[in-house]
C-alpha positions as protocol buffer text, in pm:
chain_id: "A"
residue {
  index: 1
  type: UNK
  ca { x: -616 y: 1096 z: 1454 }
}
residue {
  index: 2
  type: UNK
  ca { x: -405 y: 807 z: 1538 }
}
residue {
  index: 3
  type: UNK
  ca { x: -126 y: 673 z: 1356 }
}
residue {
  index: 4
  type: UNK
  ca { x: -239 y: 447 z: 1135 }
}
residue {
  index: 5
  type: UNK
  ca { x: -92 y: 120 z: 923 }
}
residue {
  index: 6
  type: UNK
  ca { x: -234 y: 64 z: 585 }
}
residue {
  index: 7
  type: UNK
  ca { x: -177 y: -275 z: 386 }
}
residue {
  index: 8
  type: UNK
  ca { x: -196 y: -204 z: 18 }
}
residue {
  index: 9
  type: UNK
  ca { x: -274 y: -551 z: -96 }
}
residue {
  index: 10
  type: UNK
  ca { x: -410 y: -777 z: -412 }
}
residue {
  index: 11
  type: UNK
  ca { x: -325 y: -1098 z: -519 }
}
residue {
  index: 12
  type: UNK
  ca { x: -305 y: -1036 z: -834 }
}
residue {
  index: 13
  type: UNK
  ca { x: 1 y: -859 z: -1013 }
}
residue {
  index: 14
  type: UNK
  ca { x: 7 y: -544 z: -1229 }
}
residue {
  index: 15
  type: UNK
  ca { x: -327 y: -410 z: -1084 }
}
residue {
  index: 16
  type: UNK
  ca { x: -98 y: -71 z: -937 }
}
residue {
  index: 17
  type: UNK
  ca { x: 7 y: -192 z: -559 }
}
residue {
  index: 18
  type: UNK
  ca { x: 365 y: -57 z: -591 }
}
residue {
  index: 19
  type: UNK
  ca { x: 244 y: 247 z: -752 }
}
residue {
  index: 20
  type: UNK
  ca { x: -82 y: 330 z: -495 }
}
residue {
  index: 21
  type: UNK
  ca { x: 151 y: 307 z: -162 }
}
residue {
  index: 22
  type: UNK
  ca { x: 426 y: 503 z: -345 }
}
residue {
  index: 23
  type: UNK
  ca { x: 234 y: 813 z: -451 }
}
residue {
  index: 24
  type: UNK
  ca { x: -43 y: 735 z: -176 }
}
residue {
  index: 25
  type: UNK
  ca { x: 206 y: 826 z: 61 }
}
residue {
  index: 26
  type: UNK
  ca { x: 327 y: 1092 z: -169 }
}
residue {
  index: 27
  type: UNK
  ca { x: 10 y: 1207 z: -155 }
}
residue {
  index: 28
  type: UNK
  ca { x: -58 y: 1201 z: 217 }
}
residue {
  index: 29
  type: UNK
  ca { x: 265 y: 1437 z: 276 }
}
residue {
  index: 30
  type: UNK
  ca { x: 164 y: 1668 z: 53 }
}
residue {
  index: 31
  type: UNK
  ca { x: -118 y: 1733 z: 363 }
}
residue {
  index: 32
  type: UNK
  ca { x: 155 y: 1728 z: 565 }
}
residue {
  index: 33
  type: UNK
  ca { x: 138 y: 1417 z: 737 }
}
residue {
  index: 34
  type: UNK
  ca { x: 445 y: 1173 z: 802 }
}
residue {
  index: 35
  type: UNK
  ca { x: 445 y: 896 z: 576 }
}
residue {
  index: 36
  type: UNK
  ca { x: 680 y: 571 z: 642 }
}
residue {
  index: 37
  type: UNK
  ca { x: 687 y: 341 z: 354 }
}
residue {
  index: 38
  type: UNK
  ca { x: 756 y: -37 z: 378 }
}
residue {
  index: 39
  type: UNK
  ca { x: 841 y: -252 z: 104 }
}
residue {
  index: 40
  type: UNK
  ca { x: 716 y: -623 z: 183 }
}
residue {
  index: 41
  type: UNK
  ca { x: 742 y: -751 z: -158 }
}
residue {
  index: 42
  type: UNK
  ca { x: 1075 y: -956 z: -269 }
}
residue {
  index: 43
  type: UNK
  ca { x: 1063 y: -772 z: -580 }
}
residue {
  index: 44
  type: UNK
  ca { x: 1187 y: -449 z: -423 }
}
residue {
  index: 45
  type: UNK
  ca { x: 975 y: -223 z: -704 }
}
residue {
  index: 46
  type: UNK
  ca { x: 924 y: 2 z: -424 }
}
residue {
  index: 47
  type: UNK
  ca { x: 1254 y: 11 z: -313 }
}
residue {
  index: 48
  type: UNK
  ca { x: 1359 y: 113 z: -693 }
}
residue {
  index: 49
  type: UNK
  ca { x: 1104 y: 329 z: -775 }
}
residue {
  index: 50
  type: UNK
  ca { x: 1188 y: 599 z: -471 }
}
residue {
  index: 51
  type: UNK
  ca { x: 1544 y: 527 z: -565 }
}
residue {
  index: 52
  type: UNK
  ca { x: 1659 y: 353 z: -286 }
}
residue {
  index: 53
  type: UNK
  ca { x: 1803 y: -9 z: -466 }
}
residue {
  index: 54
  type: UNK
  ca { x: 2165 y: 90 z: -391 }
}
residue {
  index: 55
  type: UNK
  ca { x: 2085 y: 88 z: 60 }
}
residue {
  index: 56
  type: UNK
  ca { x: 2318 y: -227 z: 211 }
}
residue {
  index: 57
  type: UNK
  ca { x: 2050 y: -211 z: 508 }
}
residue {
  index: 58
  type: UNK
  ca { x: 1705 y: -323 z: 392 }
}
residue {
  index: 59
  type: UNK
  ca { x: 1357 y: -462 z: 586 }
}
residue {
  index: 60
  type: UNK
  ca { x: 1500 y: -839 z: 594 }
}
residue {
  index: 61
  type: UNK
  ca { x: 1797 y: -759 z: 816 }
}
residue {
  index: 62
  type: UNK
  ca { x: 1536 y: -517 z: 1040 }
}
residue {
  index: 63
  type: UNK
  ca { x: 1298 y: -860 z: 1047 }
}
residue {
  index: 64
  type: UNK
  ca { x: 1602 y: -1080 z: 1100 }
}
residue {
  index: 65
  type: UNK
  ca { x: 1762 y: -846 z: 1397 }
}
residue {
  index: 66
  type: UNK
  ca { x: 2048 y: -764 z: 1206 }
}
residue {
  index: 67
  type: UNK
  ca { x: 2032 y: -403 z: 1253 }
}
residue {
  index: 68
  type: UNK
  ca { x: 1786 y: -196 z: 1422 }
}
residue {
  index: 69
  type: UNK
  ca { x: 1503 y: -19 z: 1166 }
}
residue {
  index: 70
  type: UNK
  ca { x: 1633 y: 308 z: 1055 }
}
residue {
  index: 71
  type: UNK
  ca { x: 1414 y: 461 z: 798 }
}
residue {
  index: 72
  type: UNK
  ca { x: 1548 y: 661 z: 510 }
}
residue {
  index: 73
  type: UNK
  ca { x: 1389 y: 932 z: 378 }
}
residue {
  index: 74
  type: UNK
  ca { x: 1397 y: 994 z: 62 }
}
residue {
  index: 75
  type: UNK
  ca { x: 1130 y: 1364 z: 0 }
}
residue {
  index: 76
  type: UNK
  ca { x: 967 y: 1597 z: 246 }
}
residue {
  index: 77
  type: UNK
  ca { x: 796 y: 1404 z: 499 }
}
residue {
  index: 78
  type: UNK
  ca { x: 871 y: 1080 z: 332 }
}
residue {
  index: 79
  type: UNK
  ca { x: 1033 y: 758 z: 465 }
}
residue {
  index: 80
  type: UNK
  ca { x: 1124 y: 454 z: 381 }
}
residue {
  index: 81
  type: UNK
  ca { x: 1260 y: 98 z: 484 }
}
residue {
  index: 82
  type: UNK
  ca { x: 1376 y: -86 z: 183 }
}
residue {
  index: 83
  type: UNK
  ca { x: 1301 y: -438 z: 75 }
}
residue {
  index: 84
  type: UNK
  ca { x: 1509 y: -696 z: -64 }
}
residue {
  index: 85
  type: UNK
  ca { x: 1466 y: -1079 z: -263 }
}
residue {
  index: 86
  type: UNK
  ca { x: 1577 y: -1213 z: 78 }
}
residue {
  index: 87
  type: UNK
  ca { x: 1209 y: -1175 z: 199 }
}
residue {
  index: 88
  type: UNK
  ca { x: 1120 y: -1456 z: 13 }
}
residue {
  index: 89
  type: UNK
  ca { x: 1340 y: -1660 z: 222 }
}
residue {
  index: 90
  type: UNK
  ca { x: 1185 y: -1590 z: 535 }
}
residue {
  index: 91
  type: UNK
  ca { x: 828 y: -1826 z: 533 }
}
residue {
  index: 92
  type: UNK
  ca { x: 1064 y: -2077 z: 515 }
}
residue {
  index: 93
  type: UNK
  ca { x: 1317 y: -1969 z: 770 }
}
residue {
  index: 94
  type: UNK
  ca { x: 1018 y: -1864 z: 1025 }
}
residue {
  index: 95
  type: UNK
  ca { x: 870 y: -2225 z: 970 }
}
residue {
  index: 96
  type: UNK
  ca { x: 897 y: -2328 z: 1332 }
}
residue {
  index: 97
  type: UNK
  ca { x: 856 y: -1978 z: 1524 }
}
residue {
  index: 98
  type: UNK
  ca { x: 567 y: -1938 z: 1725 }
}
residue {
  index: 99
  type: UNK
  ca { x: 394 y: -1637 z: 1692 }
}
residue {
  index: 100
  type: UNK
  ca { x: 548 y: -1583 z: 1315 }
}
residue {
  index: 101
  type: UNK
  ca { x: 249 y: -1396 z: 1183 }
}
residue {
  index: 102
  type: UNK
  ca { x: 331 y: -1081 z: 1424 }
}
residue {
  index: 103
  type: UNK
  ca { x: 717 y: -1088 z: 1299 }
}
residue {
  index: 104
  type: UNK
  ca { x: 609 y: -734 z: 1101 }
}
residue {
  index: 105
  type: UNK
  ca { x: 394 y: -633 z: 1371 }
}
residue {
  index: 106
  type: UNK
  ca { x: 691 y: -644 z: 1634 }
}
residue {
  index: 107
  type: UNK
  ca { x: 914 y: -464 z: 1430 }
}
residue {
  index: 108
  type: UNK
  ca { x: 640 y: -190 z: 1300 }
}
residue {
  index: 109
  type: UNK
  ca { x: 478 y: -130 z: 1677 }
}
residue {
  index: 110
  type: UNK
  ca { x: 755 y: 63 z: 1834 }
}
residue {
  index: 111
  type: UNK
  ca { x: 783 y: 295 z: 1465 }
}
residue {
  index: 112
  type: UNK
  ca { x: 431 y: 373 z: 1450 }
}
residue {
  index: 113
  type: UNK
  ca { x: 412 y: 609 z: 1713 }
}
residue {
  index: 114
  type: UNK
  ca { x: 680 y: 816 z: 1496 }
}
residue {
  index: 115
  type: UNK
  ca { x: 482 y: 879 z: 1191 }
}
residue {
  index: 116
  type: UNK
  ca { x: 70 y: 911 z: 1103 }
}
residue {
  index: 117
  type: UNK
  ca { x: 106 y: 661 z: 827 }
}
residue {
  index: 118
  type: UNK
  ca { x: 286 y: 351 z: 778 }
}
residue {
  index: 119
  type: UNK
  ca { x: 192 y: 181 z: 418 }
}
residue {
  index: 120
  type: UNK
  ca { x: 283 y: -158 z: 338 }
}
residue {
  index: 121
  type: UNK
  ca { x: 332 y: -231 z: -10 }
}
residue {
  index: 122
  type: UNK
  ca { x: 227 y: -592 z: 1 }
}
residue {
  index: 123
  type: UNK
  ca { x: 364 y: -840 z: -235 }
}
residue {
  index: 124
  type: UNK
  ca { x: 108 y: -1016 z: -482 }
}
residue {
  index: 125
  type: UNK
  ca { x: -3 y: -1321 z: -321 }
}
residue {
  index: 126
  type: UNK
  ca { x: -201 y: -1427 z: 0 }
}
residue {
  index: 127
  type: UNK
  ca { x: 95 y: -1649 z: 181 }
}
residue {
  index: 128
  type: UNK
  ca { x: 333 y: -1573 z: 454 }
}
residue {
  index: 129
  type: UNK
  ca { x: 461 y: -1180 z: 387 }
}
residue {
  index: 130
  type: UNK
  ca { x: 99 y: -1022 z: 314 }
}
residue {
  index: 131
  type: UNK
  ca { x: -63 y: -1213 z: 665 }
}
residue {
  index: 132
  type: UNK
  ca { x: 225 y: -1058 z: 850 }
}
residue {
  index: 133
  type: UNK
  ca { x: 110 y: -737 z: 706 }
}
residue {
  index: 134
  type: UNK
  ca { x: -279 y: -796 z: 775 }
}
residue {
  index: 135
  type: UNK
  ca { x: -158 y: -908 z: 1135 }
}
residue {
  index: 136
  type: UNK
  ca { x: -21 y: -563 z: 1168 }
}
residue {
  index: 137
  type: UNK
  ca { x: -214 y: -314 z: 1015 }
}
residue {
  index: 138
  type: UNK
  ca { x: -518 y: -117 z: 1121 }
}
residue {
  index: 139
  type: UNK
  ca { x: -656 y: -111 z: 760 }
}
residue {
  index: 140
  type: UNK
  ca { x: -650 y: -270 z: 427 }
}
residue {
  index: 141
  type: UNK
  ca { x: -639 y: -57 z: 67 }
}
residue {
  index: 142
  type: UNK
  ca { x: -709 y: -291 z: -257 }
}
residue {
  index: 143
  type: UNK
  ca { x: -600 y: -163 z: -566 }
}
residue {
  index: 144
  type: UNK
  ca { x: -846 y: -250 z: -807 }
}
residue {
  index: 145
  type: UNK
  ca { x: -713 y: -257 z: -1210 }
}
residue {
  index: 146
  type: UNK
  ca { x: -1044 y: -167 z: -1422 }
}
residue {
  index: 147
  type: UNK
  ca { x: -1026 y: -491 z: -1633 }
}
residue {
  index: 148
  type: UNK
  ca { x: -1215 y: -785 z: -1624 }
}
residue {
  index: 149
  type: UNK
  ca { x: -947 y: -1079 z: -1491 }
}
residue {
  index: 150
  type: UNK
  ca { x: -881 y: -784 z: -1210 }
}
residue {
  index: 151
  type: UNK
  ca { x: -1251 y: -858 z: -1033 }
}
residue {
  index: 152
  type: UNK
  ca { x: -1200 y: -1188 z: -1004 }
}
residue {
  index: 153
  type: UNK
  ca { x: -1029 y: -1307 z: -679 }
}
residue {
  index: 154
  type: UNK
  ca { x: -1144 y: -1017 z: -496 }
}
residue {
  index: 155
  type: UNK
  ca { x: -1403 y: -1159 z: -298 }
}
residue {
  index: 156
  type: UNK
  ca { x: -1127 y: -1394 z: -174 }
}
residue {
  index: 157
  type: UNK
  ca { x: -925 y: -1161 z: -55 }
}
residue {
  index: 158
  type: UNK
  ca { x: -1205 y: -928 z: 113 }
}
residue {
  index: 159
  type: UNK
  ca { x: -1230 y: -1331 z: 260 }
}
residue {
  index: 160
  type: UNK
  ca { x: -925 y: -1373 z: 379 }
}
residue {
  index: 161
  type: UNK
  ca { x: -931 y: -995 z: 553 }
}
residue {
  index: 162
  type: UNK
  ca { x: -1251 y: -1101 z: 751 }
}
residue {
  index: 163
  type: UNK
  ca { x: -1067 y: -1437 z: 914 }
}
residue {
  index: 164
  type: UNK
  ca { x: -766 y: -1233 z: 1002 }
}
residue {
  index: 165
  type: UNK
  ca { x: -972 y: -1005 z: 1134 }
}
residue {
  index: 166
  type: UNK
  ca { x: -1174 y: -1257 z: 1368 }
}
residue {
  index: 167
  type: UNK
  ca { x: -906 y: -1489 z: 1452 }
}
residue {
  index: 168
  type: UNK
  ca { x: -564 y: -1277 z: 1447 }
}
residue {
  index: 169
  type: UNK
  ca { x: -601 y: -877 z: 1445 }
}
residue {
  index: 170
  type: UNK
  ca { x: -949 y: -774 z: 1519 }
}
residue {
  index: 171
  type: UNK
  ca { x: -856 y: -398 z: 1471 }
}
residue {
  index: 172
  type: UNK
  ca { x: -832 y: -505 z: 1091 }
}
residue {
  index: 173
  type: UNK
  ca { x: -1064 y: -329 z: 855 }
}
residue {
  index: 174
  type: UNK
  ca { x: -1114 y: -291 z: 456 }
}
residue {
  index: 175
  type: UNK
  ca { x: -1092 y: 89 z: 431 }
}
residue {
  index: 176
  type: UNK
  ca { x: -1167 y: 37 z: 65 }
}
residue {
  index: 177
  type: UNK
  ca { x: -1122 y: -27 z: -334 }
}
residue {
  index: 178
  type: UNK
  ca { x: -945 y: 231 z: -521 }
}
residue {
  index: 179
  type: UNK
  ca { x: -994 y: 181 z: -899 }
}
residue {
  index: 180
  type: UNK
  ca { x: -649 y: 194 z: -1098 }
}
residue {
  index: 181
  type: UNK
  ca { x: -551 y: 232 z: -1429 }
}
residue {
  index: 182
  type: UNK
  ca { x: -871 y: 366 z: -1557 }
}
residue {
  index: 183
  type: UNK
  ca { x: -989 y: 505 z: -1883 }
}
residue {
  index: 184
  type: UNK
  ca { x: -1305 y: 663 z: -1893 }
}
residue {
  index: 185
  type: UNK
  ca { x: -1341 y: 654 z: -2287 }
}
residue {
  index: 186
  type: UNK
  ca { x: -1356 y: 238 z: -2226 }
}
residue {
  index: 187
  type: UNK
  ca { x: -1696 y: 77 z: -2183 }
}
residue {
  index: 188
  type: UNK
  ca { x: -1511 y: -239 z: -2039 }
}
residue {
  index: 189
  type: UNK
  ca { x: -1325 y: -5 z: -1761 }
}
residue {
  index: 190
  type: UNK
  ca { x: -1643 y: 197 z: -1717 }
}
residue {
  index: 191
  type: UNK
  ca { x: -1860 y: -182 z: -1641 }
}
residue {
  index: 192
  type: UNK
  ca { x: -1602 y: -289 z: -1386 }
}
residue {
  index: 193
  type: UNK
  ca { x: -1613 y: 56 z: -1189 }
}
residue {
  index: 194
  type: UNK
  ca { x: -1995 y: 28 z: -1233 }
}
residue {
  index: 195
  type: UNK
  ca { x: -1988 y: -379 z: -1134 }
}
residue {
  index: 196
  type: UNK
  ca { x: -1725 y: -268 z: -826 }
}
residue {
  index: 197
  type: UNK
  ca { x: -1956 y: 1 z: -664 }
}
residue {
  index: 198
  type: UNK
  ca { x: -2311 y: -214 z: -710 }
}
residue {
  index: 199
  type: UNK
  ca { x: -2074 y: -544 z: -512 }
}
residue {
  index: 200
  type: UNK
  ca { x: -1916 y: -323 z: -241 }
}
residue {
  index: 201
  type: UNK
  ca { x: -2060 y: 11 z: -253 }
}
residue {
  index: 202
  type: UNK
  ca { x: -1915 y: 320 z: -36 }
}
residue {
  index: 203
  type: UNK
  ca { x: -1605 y: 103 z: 38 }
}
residue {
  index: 204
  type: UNK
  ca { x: -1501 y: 166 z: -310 }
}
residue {
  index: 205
  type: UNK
  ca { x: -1324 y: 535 z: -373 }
}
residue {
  index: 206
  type: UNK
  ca { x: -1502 y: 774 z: -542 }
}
residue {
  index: 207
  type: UNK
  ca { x: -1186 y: 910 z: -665 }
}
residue {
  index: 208
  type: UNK
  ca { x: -1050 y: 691 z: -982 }
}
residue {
  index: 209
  type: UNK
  ca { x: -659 y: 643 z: -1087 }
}
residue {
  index: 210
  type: UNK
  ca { x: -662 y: 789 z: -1435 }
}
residue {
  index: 211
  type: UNK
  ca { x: -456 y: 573 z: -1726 }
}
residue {
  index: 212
  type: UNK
  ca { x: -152 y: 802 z: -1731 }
}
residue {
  index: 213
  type: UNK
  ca { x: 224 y: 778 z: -1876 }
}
residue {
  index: 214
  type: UNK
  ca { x: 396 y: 950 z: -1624 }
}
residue {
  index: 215
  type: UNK
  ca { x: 303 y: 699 z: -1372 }
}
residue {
  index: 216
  type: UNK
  ca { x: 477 y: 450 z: -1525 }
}
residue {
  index: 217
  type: UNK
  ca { x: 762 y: 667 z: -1600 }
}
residue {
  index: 218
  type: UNK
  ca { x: 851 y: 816 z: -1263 }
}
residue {
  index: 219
  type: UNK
  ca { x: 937 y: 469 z: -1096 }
}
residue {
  index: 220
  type: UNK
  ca { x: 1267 y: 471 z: -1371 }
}
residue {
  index: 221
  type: UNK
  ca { x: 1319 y: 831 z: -1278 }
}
residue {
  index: 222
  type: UNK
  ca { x: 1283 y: 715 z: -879 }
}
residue {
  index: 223
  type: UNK
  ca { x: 1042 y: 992 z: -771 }
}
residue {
  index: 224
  type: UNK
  ca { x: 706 y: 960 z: -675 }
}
residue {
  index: 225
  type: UNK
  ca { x: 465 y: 1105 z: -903 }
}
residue {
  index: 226
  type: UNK
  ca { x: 460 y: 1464 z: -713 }
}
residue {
  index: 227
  type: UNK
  ca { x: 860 y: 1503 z: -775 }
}
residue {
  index: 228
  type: UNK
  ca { x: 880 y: 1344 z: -1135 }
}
residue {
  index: 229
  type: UNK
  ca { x: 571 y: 1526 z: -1309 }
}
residue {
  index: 230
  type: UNK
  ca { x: 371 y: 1737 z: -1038 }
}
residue {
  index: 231
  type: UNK
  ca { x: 77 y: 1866 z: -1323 }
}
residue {
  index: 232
  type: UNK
  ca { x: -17 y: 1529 z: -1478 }
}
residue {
  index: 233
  type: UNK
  ca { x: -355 y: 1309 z: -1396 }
}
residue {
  index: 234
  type: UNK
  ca { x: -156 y: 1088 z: -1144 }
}
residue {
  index: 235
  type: UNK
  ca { x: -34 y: 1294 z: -930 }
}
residue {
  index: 236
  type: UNK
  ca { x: -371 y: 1509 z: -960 }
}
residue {
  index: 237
  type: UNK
  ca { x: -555 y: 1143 z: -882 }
}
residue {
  index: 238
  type: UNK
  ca { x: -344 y: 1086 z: -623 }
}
residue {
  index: 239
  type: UNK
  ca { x: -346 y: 1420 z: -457 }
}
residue {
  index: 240
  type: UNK
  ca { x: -746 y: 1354 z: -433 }
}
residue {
  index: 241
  type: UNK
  ca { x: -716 y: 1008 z: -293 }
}
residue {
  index: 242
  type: UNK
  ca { x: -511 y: 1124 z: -57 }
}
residue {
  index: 243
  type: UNK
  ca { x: -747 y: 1395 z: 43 }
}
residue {
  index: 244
  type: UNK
  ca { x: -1113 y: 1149 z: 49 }
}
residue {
  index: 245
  type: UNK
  ca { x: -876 y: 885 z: 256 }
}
residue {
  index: 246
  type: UNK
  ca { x: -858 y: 1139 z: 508 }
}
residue {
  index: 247
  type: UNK
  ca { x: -1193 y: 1256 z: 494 }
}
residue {
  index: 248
  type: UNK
  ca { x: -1275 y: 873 z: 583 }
}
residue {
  index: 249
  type: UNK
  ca { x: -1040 y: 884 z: 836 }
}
residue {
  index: 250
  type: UNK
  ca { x: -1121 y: 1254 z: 982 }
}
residue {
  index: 251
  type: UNK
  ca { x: -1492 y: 1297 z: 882 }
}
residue {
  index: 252
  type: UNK
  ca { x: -1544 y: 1597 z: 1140 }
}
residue {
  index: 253
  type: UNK
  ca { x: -1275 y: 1785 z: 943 }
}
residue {
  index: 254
  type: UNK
  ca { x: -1397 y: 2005 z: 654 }
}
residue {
  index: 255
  type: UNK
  ca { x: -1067 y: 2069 z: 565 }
}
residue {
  index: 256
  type: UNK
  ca { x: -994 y: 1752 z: 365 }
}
C-alpha cells in the first residue's frame, strides 16, 4: 500500500474531527503502521490533546520556512507536527502567492514517503487551511455527529471535495462518513445513521463511534484514547475503524 494522506474534515464544529485523527491514528499504529499527525486547525486541540502545547516549533514556522518540519513523536509509531493560532494568519499573509493552495502540499510531499499515514486534522470551516489540505491529500474522512443540525451542510462539503477534485487534485477521493458520538438507545441518533447510509451508502463506516466519557477525558490527560483508557468503547471503536479503513484500503488482505 502506498502512503497515504487523509483530511479529516467538516465544517461544522463539535462533530469529533480532533478526536477521529487523534485516536484514528492511534488506532492505525496499533496495526503497526506509521502515523504522522498534522494539526491544521488554529485552535491547536490536537496539539493539546497528545500533549504537545508546550513545543516552540509548530506547523506555521514549517509553512512559513522558519525551520525545517521535524516531527515529534509523542507514542509508539506516532508523530506529530504541532499547530499554533498563527495559522489563522496565513490566508491573509498568502493573499498574493501563486500557487497558495499547494503551500501544505509542498511541505507534506517530501514527509510522506516517511510514514503510511499522514492525517490532517482540518479546522472547521471550508476557507483557506482545509483547501490546502484537500489540495494535498489522497483522501477525505468526514466525521459525522449523529444529531440532526450535524446532516445538514454535508452535501456541501461532499460538493466542495468533487471541484477540488476536478479542478485542483484529481487523486482526491471521499473514503467515507464515520458516525461519531453515537448512542444506540436514541431514536434521533439511530434516524441519522439510518438517513446517512440510505444518502451515501457504503461510503459511510459500518463501524460507529460509541458516546463515551473517556473520549472526552483523555484530550486533558494528553493521550490518545489507547494510552489514557485502553478497555473503554472508544478506543474499542477506534481500534475497529482503524481495522475496516484498512480493509478499504487493502481489500486483498484478510488480515484486517
Amino acid at each position: 500500500m502506498n502512503p497515504q494522506i487523509i483530511a479529516i474534515s467538516n465544517h461544522k464544529g463539535g462533530v469529533g474531527k480532533t478526536t477521529t485523527t487523534v485516536n484514528l491514528g492511534a488506532g492505525l499504529a496499533h496495526l503497526n503502521k506509521k502515523i504522522l499527525l498534522i494539526d491544521l486547525d488554529p485552535q491547536a486541540n490536537l496539539t493539546q490533546s497528545v500533549g504537545l502545547a508546550n513545543e516552540t516549533e509548530n506547523l506555521y514556522g514549517c509553512i512559513k520556512k522558519m525551520y525545517k518540519p521535524n516531527p515529534i513523536g509523542f507514542a509508539a509509531r506516532l508523530w506529530a507536527i504541532p499547530g499554533s493560532i498563527d495559522l489563522s494568519g496565513l490566508e491573509v499573509e498568502f493573499n498574493n502567492e501563486p500557487g497558495r493552495e499547494f503551500v501544505l502540499k509542498d511541505l507534506l510531499t517530501p514527509l510522506k514517503e516517511s510514514f503510511d499515514f499522514i492525517l490532517i486534522d482540518c479546522p472547521p470551516n471550508l476557507g483557506f487551511l482545509t483547501l490546502n489540505a484537500f489540495c494535498a491529500a489522497d483522501r477525505v474522512i468526514i466525521p459525522l455527529q449523529a444529531e440532526f443540525l450535524a446532516m445538514h451542510g454535508l452535501t456541501r462539503i461532499i460538493e466542495i471535495i468533487g471541484k477540488v477534485q476536478s479542478r485542483i487534485n484529481p487523486n482526491l477521493q471521499l473514503e467515507g462518513i464515520v458516525i461519531t458520538q453515537y448512542n444506540s438507545r436514541k431514536i434521533l441518533n439511530k434516524d441519522i445513521a439510518a438517513t446517512a447510509e440510505k444518502h451515501f451508502g457504503d461510503k459511510v463506516f459500518k463501524q460507529f463511534i460509541r458516546e463515551n466519557i473517556d473520549l472526552a477525558e483523555a484530550p486533558s490527560r494528553g493521550q490518545e484514547i489507547f494510552r489514557s483508557s485502553p478497555g473503554c468503547n472508544g478506543a474499542k471503536d477506534y481500534y475497529w475503524l482503524a481495522r475496516e479503513l484498512m480493509r478499504r484500503l487493502v481489500p486483498e488482505s484478510g488480515w484486517y
